[in-house]
VOGU-3710 file (C-alpha; in Angstrom, 3 decimals, decimal comma):
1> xxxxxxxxxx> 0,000/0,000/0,000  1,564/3,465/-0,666  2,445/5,825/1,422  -0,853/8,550/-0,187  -2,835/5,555/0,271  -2,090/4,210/3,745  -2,871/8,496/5,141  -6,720/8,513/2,939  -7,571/5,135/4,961  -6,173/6,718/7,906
11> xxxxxxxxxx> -8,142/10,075/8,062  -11,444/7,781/6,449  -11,005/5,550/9,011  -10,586/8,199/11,927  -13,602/10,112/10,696  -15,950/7,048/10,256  -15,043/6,197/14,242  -15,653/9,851/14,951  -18,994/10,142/13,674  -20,043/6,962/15,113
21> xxxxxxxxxx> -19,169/8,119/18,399  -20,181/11,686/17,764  -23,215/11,728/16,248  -26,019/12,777/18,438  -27,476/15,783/17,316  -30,845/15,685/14,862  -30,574/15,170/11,811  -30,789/18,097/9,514  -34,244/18,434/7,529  -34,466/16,569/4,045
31> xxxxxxxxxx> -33,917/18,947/1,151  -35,911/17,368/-1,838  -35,788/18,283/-5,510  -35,941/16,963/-9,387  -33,963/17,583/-11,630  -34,719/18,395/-15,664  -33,639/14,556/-16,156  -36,369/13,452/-13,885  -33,887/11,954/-11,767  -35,173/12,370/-8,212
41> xxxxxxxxxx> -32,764/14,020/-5,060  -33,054/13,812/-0,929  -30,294/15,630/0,248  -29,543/15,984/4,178  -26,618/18,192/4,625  -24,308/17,196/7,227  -21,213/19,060/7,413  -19,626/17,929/10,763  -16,922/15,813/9,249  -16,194/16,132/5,160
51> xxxxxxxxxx> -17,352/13,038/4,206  -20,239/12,117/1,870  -22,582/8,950/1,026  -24,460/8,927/-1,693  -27,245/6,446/-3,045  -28,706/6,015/-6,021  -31,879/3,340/-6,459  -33,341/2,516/-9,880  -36,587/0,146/-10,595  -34,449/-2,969/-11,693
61> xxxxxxxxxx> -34,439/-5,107/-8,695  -35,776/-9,113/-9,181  -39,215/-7,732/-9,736  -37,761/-7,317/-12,827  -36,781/-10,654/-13,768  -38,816/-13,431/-15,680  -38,730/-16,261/-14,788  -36,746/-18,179/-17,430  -33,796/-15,716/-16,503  -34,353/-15,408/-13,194
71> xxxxxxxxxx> -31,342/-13,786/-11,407  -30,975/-11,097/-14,278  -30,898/-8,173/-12,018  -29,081/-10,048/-9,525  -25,846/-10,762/-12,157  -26,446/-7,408/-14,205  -25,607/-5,675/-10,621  -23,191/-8,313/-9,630  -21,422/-7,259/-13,191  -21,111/-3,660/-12,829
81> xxxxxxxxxx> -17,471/-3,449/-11,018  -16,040/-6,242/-12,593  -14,606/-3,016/-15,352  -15,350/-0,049/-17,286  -15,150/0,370/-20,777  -12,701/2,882/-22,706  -14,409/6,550/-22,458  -13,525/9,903/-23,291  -12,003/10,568/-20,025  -10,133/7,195/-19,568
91> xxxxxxxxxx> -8,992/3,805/-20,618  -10,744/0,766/-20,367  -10,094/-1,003/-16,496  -10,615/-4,561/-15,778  -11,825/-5,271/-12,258  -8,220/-5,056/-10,873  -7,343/-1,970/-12,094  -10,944/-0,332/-11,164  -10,485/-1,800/-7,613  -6,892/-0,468/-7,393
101> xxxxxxxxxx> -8,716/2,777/-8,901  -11,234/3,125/-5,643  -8,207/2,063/-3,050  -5,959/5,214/-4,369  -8,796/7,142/-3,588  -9,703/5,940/-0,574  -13,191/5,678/-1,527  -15,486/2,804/-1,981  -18,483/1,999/-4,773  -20,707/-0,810/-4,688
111> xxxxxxxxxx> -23,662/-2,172/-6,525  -26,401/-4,737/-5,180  -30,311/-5,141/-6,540  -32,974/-6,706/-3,918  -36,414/-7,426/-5,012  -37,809/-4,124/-5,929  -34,295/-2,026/-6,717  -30,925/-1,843/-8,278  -28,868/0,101/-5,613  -25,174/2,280/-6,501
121> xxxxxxxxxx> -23,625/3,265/-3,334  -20,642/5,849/-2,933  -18,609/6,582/-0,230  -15,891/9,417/-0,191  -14,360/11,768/1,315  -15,136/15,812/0,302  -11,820/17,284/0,049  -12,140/19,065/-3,394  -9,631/16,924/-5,282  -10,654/13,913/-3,772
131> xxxxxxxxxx> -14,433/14,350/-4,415  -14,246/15,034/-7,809  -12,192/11,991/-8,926  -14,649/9,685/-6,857  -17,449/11,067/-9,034  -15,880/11,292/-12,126  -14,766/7,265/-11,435  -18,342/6,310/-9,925  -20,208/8,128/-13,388  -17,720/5,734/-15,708
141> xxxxxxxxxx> -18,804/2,627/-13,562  -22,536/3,627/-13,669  -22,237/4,998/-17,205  -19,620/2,760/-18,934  -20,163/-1,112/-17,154  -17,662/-3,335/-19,690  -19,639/-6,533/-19,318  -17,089/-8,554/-20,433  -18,206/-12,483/-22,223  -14,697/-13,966/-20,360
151> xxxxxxxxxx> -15,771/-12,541/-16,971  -19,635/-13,289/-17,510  -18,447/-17,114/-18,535  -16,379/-16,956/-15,113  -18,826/-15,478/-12,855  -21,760/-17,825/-14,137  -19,328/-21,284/-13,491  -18,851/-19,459/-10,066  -22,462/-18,709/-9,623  -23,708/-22,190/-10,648
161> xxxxxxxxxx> -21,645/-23,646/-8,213  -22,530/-21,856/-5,316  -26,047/-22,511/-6,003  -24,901/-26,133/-5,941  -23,401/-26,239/-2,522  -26,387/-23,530/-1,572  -28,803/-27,225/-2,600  -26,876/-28,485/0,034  -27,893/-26,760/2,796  -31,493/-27,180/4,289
171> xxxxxxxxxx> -32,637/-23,562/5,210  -31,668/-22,863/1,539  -34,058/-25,301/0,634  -36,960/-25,365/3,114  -36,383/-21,119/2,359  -36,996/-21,629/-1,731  -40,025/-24,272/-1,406  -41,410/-21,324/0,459  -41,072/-18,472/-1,107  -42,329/-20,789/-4,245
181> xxxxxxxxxx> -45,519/-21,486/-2,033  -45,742/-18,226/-1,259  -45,371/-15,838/-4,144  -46,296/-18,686/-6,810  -45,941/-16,645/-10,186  -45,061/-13,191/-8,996  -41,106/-12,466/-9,306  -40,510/-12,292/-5,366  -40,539/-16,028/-5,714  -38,507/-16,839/-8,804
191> xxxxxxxxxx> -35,254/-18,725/-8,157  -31,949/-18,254/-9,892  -30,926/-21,746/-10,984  -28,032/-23,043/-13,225  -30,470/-23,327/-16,100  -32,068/-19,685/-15,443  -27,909/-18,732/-15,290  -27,123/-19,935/-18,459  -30,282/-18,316/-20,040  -28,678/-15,000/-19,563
201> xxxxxxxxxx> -26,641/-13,611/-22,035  -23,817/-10,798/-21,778  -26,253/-8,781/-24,115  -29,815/-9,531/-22,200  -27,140/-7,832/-18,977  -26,535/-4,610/-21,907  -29,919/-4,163/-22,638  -31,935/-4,541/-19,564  -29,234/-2,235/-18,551  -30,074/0,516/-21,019
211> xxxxxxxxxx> -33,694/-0,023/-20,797  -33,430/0,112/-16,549  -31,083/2,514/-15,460  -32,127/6,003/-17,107  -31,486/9,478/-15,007  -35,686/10,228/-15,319  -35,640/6,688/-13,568  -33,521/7,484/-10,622  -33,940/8,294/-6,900  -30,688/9,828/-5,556
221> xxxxxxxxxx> -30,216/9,881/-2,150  -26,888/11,967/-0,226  -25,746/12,371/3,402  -22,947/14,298/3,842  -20,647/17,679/4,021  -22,122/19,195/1,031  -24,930/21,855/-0,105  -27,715/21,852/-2,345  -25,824/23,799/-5,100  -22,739/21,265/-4,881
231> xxxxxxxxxx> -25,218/17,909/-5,211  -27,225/19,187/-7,986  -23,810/19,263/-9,495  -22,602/16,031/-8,207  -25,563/14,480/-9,655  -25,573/16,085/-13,006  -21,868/14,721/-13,194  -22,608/10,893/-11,855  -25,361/10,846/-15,058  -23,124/11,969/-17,591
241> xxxxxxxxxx> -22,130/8,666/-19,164  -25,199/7,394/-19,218  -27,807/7,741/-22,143  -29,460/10,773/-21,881  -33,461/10,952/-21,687  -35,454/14,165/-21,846  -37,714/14,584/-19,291  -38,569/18,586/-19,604  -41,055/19,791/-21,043  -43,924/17,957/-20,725
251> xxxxxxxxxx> -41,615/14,631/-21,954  -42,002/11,857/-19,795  -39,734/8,873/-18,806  -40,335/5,566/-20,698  -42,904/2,956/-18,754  -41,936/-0,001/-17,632  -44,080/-2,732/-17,800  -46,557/-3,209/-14,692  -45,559/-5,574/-12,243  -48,627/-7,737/-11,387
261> xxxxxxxxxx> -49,320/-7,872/-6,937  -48,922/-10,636/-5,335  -51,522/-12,732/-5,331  -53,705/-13,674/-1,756  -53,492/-17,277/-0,898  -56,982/-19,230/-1,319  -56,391/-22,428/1,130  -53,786/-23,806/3,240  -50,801/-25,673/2,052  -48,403/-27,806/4,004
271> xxxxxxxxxx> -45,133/-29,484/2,072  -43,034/-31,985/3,894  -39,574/-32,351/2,836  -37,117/-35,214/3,492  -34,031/-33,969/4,435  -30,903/-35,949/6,439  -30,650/-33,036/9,040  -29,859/-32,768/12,739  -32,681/-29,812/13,034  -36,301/-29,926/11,062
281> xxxxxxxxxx> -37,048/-26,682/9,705  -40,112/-25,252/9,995  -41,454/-22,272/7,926  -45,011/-20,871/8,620  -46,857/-18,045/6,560  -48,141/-15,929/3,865  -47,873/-12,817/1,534  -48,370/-9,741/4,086  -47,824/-6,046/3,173  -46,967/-3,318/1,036
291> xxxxxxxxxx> -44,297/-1,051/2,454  -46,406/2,326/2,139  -49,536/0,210/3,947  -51,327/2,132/6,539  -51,338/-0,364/9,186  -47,102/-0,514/9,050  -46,509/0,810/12,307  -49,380/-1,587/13,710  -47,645/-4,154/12,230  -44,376/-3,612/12,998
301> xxxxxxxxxx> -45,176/-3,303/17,064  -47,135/-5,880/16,740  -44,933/-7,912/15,157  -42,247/-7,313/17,728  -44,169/-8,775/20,135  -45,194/-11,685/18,663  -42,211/-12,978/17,406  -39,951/-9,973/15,908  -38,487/-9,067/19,516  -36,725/-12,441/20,126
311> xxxxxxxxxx> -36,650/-13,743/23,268  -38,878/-11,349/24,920  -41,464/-11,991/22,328  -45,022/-14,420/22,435  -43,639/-16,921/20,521  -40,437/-17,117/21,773  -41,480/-17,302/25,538  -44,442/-20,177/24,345  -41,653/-22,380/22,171  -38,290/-21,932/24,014
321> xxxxxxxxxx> -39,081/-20,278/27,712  -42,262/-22,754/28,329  -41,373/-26,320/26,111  -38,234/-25,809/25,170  -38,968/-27,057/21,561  -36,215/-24,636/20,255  -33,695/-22,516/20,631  -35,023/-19,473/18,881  -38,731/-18,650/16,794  -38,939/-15,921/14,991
331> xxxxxxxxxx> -41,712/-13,701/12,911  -41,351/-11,772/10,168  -42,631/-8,963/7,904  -40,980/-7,825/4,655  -42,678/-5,568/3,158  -41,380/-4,166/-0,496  -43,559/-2,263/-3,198  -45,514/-5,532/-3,635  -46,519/-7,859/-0,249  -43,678/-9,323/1,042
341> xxxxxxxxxx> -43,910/-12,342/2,949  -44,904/-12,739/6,436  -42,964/-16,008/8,110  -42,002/-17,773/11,223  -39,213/-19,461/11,235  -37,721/-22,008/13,874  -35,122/-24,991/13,969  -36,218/-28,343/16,261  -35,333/-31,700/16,890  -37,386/-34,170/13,860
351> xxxxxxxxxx> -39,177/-36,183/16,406  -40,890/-32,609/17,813  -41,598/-31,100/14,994  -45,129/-31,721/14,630  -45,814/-30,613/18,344  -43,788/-27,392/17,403  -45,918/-26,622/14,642  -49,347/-26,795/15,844  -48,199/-24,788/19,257  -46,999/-21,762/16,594
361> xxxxxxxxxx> -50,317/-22,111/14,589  -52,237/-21,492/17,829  -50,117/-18,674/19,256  -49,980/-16,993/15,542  -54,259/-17,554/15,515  -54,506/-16,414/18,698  -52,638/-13,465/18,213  -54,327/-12,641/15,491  -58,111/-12,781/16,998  -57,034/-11,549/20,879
371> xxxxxxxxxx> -53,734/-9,189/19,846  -51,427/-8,354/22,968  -51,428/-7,500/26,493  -50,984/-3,375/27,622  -48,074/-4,534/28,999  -46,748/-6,471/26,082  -47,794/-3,182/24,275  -45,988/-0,546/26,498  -42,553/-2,929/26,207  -42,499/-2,863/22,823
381> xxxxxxxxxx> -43,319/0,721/22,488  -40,694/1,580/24,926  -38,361/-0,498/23,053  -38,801/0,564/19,934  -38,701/4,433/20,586  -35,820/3,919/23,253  -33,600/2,561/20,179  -34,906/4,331/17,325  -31,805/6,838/17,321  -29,527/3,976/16,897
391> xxxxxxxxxx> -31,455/3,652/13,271  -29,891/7,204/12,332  -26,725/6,957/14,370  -24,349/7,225/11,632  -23,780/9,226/8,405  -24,785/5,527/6,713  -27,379/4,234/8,918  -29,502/7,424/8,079  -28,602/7,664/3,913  -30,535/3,727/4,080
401> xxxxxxxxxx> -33,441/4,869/6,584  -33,687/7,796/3,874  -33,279/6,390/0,737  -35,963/3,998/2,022  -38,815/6,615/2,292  -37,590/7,976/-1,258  -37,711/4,774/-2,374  -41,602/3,940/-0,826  -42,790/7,794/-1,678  -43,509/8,395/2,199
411> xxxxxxxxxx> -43,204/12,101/3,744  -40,161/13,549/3,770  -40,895/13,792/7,813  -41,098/10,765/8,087  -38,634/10,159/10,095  -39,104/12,849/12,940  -42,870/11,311/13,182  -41,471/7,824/13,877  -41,803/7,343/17,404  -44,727/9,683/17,297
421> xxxxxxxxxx> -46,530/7,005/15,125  -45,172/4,057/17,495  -46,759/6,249/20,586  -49,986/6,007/18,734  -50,459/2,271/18,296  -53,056/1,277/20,245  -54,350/-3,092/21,490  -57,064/-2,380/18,687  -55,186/-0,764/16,332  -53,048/-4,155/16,341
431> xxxxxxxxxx> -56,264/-6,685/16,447  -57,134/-4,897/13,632  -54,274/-4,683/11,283  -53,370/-8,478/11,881  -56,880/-9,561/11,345  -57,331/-7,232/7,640  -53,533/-8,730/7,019  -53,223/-12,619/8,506  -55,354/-15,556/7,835  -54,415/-18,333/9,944
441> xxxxxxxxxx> -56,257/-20,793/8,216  -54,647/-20,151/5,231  -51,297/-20,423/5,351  -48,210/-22,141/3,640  -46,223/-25,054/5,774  -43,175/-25,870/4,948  -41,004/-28,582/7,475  -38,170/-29,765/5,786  -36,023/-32,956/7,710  -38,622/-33,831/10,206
451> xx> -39,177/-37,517/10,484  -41,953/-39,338/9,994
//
């Protein structure tokens, strides 16, 4: 490591532990704006410590996918810093020579997509010559991907054999029959196998690229030691490689095609899987919510008490504190712009699985019709708001918590009404929500290793 390199990490380093231990006044308010590309901005300046993360989310996450090339978004993302084509401010770089590229700097760029969103992350320090060269690099990665056939060959023998040992493992498997069960045709449920792998192409990565990540398309999301005037400009630079789309004057962005929602189950299903396992894994549940639902914070209290708050929660103290059937239970919401699934999950020993299973089905029911105690209430309320500034302790923790209302079009105060809206959940509110959201009686089993 050289000598310019070893003093960035040094002062990165120093001010990342700074800020972490630092960081306790409120956050300041989110600036929002759009720009004549479309592309969407959340700014919240932060100038203690010159240091900036940006995000940058585009609709091209597995929703995306069919399901004959299921995994596209997944390996499209997975491709991006793996090099950089030859541009009219550089040479080509292979992935060694981008990655040497981002440690000179001292800065770091990644790229992941989930189900509903292709995410670009940057992380770099401000100091003038610094933060320009970060942005310049970033805009060739985000603008100028190389998707290289030798590296795609590569990555998809790696790929296919990780999903090989992945078949190996039992959660992997009891955690794809479910989300099969689940989702059934909607993309939340499609599975990247090593025939969907090999039904991607190096040019279905180029243009799902070019149709997916537009500027009119983009929500851009910053925390750090700069001003409005200074990220307008840092966004209008990390778009300039890619193709242009108007978007003034009355000109739209293109559509997308719809995405269908997930559809409601209609009956109960149970699968039994044989499995040579130690544990029998047990999955329990259904599709549950959209992200910008009403009933969220209902949900998510009441979720932390019945199995989200681990071993202070209902399910926990009826499986492991009372029986001792397992180690840990736990429940679930993921919510995304469709319904993600609601699940418990729990590990036991094969001969008490099936007394394990119908004990969760009647706490879950029961839940469901009677809802919690006050006192369960007020201990997950006082949890919840007593660590809610650990959610925004850090110039990172707060660009995701950000970035996630940007991303599910909730108010910009969101956050400052947070604990407000926990305060506000009331027994009823929760009886309620998990009645309109949870049918009991019609839910998908999956126990995988349990013996007959």
């Amino acid at each position: 490591m050289t000598t310019k390199k070893i003093a960035v990490y040094a002062v990165l380093t120093g001010l990342v532990a700074a800020f972490h231990s630092n960081f306790s006044q409120a956050a300041s308010p989110i600036e929002h704006w759009t720009q004549p590309s479309g592309a969407q901005v959340f700014l919240v300046p932060s100038p203690g410590i010159p240091m900036l993360d940006i995000r940058i989310d585009f609709d091209a996450g597995t929703r995306r996918d069919h399901r004959d090339q299921a995994g596209l978004a997944a390996v499209t993302a997975g491709m991006i810093d793996k090099g950089v084509s030859a541009g009219s401010v550089g040479a080509a770089l292979d992935e060694n020579a981008l990655g040497q590229a981002w440690a000179d700097l001292g800065a770091g760029f990644s790229v992941h997509a989930s189900a509903d969103r292709m995410s670009f992350s940057l992380r770099t320090l401000t100091y003038p010559d610094l933060l320009s060269k970060a942005v310049q690099l970033a805009a060739r990665e985000l603008g100028e991907p190389a998707f290289s056939e030798l590296v795609w060959k590569r990555e998809r023998e790696r790929l296919g054999a990780a999903i090989r040992e992945a078949n190996t493992r039992p959660a992997t498997r009891a955690g794809r029959a479910f989300a099969a069960a689940v989702y059934g045709q909607h993309p939340y449920g499609f599975e990247m196998t090593e025939a969907t792998l090999a039904a991607i192409s190096v040019d279905d990565m180029k243009a799902s690229y070019a149709t997916w990540i537009l500027p009119c398309r983009a929500k851009v999301t910053m925390v750090g030691a700069v001003n409005r005037a200074q990220a307008e400009s840092l966004v209008h630079e990390l778009f300039s490689r890619l193709s242009a789309h108007a978007a003034a004057s009355g000109v739209g962005c293109p559509s997308l095609p719809a995405v269908a929602e997930v559809a409601p189950l209609t009956q109960a299903s149970e699968q039994r899987i044989a499995f040579d396992s130690a544990q029998a894994h047990i999955l329990i549940g259904q599709p549950g919510f959209k992200r910008d639902d009403p009933d969220y914070f209902a949900l998510t209290v009441g979720n932390y008490i019945l199995g989200g708050g681990g071993l202070v929660s209902r399910l926990s103290d009826e499986v492991r504190e009372r029986r001792g059937l397992s180690y840990s239970v736990h429940s679930d919401f993921g919510p995304g712009l469709h319904a993600g699934a609601f699940v418990v999950s729990l590990q036991t020993r094969p001969d008490q699985a099936d007394e394990a299973l119908r004990l969760v089905r009647r706490v879950v029911a029961d839940f469901v019709v009677h809802g919690p105690t006050e006192s369960e209430l007020q201990a997950a309320k006082d949890y919840l708001v007593g660590g809610f500034a650990l959610r925004i302790d850090s110039n990172r923790k707060l660009l995701e918590n950000v970035a996630s209302l940007a991303w599910n079009s909730l108010a910009l105060n969101y956050l400052d009404e947070w604990s407000g809206q926990v305060q506000k959940v009331t027994q009823a509110d929760i009886r309620a929500a998990f009645a309109r959201k949870l049918q009991p009686d019609r839910m998908v089993t999956v126990v995988l290793g349990a013996r007959p």
